[in-house]
C-alpha positions as CSV (number, residue, x, y, z in Angstrom):
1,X,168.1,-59.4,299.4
2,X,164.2,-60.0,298.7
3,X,162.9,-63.4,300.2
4,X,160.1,-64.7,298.9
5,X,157.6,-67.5,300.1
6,X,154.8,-68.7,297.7
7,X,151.5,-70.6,298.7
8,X,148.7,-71.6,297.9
9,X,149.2,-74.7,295.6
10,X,147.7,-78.0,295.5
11,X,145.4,-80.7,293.7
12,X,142.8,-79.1,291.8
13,X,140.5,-81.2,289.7
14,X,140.1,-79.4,285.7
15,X,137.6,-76.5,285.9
16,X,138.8,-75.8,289.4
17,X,140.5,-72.8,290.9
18,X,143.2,-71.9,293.5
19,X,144.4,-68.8,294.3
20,X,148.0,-68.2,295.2
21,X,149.9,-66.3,297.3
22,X,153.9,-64.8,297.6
23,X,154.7,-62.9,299.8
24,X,158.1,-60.6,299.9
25,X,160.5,-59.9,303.4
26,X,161.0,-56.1,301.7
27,X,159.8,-52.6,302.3
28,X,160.4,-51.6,299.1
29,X,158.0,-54.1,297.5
30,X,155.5,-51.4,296.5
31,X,158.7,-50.2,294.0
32,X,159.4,-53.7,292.0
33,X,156.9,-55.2,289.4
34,X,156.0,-58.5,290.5
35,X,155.6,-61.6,288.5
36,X,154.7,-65.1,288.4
37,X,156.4,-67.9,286.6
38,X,155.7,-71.8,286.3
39,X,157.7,-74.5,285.4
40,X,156.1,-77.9,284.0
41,X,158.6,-81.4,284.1
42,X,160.6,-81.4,281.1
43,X,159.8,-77.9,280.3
44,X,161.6,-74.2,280.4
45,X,160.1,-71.6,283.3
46,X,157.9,-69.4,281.5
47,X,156.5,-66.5,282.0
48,X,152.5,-66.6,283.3
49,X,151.9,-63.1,284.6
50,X,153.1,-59.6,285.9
51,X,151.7,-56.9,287.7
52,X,153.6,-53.5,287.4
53,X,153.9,-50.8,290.2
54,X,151.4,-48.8,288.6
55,X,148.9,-52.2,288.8
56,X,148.9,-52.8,285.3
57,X,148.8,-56.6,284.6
58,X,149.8,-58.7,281.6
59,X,149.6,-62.2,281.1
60,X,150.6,-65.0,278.3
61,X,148.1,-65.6,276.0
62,X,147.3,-69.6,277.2
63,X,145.9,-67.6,280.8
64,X,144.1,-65.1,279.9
65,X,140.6,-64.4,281.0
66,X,141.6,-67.6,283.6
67,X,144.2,-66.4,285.4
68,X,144.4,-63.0,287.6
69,X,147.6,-61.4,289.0
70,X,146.9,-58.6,291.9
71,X,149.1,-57.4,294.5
72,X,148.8,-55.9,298.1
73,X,151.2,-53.3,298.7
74,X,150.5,-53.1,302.5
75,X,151.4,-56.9,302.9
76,X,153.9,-57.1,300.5
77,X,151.6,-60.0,298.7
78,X,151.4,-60.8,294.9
79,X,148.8,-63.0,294.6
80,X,147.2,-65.1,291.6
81,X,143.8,-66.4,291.2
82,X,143.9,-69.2,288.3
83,X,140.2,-69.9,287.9
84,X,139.3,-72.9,285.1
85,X,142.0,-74.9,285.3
86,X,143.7,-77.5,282.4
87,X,146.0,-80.4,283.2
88,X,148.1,-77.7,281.1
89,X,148.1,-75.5,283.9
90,X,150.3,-78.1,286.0
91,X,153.6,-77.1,286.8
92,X,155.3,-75.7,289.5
93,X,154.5,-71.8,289.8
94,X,157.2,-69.4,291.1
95,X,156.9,-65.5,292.1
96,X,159.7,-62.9,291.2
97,X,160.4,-60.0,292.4
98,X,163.2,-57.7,292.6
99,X,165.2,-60.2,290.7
100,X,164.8,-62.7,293.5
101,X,162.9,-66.2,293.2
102,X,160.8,-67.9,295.6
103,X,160.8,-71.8,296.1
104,X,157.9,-72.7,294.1
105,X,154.5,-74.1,294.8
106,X,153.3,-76.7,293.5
107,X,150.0,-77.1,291.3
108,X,148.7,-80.3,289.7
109,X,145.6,-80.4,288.0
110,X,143.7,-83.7,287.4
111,X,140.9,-85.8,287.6
């Protein structure tokens, strides 16, 4: 079983950026696409971003050109940077891999 712990989160004020950080207790992370979720109050999880094996990335539409998903293969480490932030952007943002779910970190942005 894949344990993940996220990081990273915080305050940000709009325009900001934070960069966070999972990391996965698995040898076998280089094999399992990797993705990030968020989950606003009130709202479904969605979908943000996803890096492959093969490093390709995709993202939903409301992140792109903001957001950018990378991973570390030697650390076992999915990260994403989230550069000019909304109040949108706040939710609680969760990493996925290997079917498993982290505990979430939490990102608020506002003035």
């Amino acid at each position: 079983q894949v344990q993940l712990v996220e990081s990273g989160g915080g305050l940000v004020q709009p325009g900001g950026s934070l960069k966070l950080s999972c990391v996965a207790s698995t040898s076998q992370f280089s094999e399992h696409n990797a993705r990030w979720f968020r989950q606003a109050p009130g709202k479904h999880r969605e979908f943000v971003a996803i890096v492959k094996t093969d490093g390709n990335t995709d993202y939903r539409t409301s992140v792109k050109g903001r957001f950018t998903i990378s991973r570390d293969n030697a650390k076992n480490t999915v990260y994403l940077q989230m550069s000019s932030l909304k109040p949108e952007d706040t939710a609680m943002y969760y990493c996925s891999v290997g079917g498993e779910w982290g505990q979430g970190t939490q990102v608020t942005v506002s003035s």
